[in-house]
N, C-alpha and C positions, 0 to 999 in steps of 0.2 A: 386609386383614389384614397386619399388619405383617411383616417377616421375623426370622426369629432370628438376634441379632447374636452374634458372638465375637470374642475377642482371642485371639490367639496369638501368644506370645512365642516371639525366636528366627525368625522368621518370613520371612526373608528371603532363608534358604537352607537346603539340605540338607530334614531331614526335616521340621523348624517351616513351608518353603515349602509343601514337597508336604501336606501337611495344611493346611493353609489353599488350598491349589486346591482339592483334592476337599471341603472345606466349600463355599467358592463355588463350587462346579460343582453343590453339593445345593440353591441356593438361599439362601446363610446370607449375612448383611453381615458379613463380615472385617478387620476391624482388626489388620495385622499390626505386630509391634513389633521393632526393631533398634536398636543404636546409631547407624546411618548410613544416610544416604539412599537410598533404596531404591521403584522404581516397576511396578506389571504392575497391567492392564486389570483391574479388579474386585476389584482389594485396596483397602484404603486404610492407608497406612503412615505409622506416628508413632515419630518417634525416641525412645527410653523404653531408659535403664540399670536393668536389672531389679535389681543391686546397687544402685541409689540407693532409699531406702524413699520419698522426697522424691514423683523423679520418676514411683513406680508409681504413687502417688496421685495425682497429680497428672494423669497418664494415660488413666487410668482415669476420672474425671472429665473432663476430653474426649471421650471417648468418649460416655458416658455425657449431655452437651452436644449433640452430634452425631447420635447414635443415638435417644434417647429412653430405651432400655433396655440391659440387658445381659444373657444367658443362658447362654452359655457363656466359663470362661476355660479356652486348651492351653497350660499351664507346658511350653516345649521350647527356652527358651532352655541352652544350655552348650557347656562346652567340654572340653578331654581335656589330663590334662600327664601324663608319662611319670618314673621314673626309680628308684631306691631310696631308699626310706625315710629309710635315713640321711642318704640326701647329697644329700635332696630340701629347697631350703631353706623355714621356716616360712610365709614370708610369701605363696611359692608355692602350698602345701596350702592359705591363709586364702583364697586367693583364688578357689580349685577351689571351695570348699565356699559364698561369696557369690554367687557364680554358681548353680551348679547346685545347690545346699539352698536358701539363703536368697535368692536371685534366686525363687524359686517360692513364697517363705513371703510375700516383698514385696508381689506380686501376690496372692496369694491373701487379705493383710488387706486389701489396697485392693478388693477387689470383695465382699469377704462382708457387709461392714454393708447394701448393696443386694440382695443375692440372698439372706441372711436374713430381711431384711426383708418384701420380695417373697414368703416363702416356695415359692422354687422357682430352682434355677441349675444349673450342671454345670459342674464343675471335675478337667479332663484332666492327668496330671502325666506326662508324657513320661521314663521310668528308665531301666534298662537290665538287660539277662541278668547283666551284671556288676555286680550289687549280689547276688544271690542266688551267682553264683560269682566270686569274690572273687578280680583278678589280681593277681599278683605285677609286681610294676615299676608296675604301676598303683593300687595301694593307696587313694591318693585320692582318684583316681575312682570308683573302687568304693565306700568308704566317703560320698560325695557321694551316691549312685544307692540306696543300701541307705539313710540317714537318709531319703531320697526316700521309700522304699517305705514304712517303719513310722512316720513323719507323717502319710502318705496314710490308715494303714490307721485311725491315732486321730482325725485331723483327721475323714474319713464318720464315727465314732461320732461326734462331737462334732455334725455337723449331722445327723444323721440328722431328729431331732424338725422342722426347719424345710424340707424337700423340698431340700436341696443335697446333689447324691451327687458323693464324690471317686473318684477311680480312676487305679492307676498302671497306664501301659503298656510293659511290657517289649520292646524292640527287641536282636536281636543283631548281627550283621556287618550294616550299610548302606554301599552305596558311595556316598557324598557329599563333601563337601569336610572334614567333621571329623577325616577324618584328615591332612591336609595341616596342617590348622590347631593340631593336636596340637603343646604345646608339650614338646619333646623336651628330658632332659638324660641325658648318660652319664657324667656325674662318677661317681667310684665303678668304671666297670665295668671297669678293669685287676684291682681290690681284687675282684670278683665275678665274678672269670674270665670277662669278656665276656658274662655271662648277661642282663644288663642290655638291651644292644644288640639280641642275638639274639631276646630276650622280644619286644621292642619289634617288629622288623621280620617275626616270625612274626604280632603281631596286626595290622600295618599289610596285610600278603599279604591275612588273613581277609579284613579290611576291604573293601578296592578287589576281591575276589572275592562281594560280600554281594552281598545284596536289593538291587534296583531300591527307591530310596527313595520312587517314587511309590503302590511297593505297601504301602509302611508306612505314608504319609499316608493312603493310601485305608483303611485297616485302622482307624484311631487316628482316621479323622473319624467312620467305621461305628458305635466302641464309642463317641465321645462322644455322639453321638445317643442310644442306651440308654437305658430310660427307669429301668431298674433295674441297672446296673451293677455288678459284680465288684469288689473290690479292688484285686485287680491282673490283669489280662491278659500273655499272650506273645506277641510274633509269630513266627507259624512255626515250621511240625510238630517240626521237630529240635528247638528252644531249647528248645519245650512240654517233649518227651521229656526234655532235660536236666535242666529246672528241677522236673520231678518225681523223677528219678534221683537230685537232690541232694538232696529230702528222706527220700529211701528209704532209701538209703547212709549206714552210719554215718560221723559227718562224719569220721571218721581217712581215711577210704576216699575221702571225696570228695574234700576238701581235696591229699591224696596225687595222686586222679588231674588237679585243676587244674593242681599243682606240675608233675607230667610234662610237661603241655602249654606251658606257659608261665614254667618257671622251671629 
């Protein structure tokens, strides 16, 4: 009996690594993907710009070469930029959003003509607590994580009739390297009374204070097995409690109490 293969984008480091362990450690053949070369005992690594729509296909077919099959794809390729709205410049925000929205739309048409066809796949989309609570300084990110969520929730209708279930998984504070790699700008924050700066290095603290990322890999390799899948998932009790508090709260209230924490 064959093993069940997966791709996971992103896969090289941070939460995309630790979720491609605990799939190989379940027995799954892992196909992880990065833009640079990248090697650990029981992966198997192919360099793939998930912004290029060229290279996902192209990828993926590789794989697909290599493997014979395909069953699971984990969209957890992205990255994080900081700053205010206004004095974030455009080309910045296009790029947040090719990455983390459309880096996952890339991958998700390269694998669906096979796992529709096959009638049966599983496609993981890696979000975040901050698409449902929405930061200040981080706008883009947020807005990147939230198109995440309501693609996820139309794309499962969309396949439901062919056995491919989608689901996004919400992660909050991880300490990985995504925060280092967060691209920072504080133009602006003399004009925003320092609130800019301040926002930033309060979510940076969360950050390097979060989850051990091997216990969100292990979490996010658990639900992509699922044979019947949620929409979206959280990880961890507090976020849960959050992200239902946010739909309790009338949004004056909620929005108000994000503002206090981070603005």
């Amino acid at each position: 009996m064959r093993s069940t293969v997966a791709i996971v984008t992103g896969g090289s480091s941070g939460i995309g690594l630790a979720a491609a362990r605990a799939l190989r450690d379940q027995g799954l053949t892992v196909f992880i993907l990065s833009r640079h070369p990248f090697a650990e005992k029981g992966l198997h690594h192919l360099c793939c710009d998930v912004a290029d729509e060229r290279q996902c296909v192209e990828t993926v077919q590789t794989v697909l070469r290599k493997a014979g099959d395909l069953d699971l794809l984990v969209n957890c390729a992205g990255f994080g930029i900081s700053g205010a709205v206004e004095f974030t410049e455009l080309a910045d925000a296009k790029k947040q959003m090719e990455v983390n929205f459309f880096g996952a739309v890339n991958m998700t048409r390269a694998v669906l003509p096979h796992m529709r066809e096959r009638g049966n796949g599983k496609i993981v989309n890696v979000s975040s607590v901050a698409a449902p609570a929405a930061i200040p300084f981080q706008a883009y990110y947020s807005a990147s994580k939230a198109a995440v969520n309501a693609w996820t929730a139309a794309l499962a209708n969309e396949l439901r009739p062919y056995g491919v279930t989608v689901t996004a998984i919400q992660p909050g504070d991880i300490k990985t390297g995504f925060t280092a790699a967060r691209e920072k700008s504080v133009a602006g924050d003399e004009a925003y009374g320092g609130r800019i700066s301040k926002s930033v290095a309060k979510m940076e603290r969360d950050e390097q204070n979060g989850m051990d990322p091997a216990k969100a890999g292990t979490y996010i390799a658990k639900i992509a097995m699922k044979k019947h899948p949620k929409p979206v998932y959280t990880i961890g009790f507090s976020y849960k409690a959050i992200c239902v508090a946010l739909k309790l709260l009338p949004s004056r209230l909620a929005n108000w109490a994000i503002g206090k924490l981070y603005a």
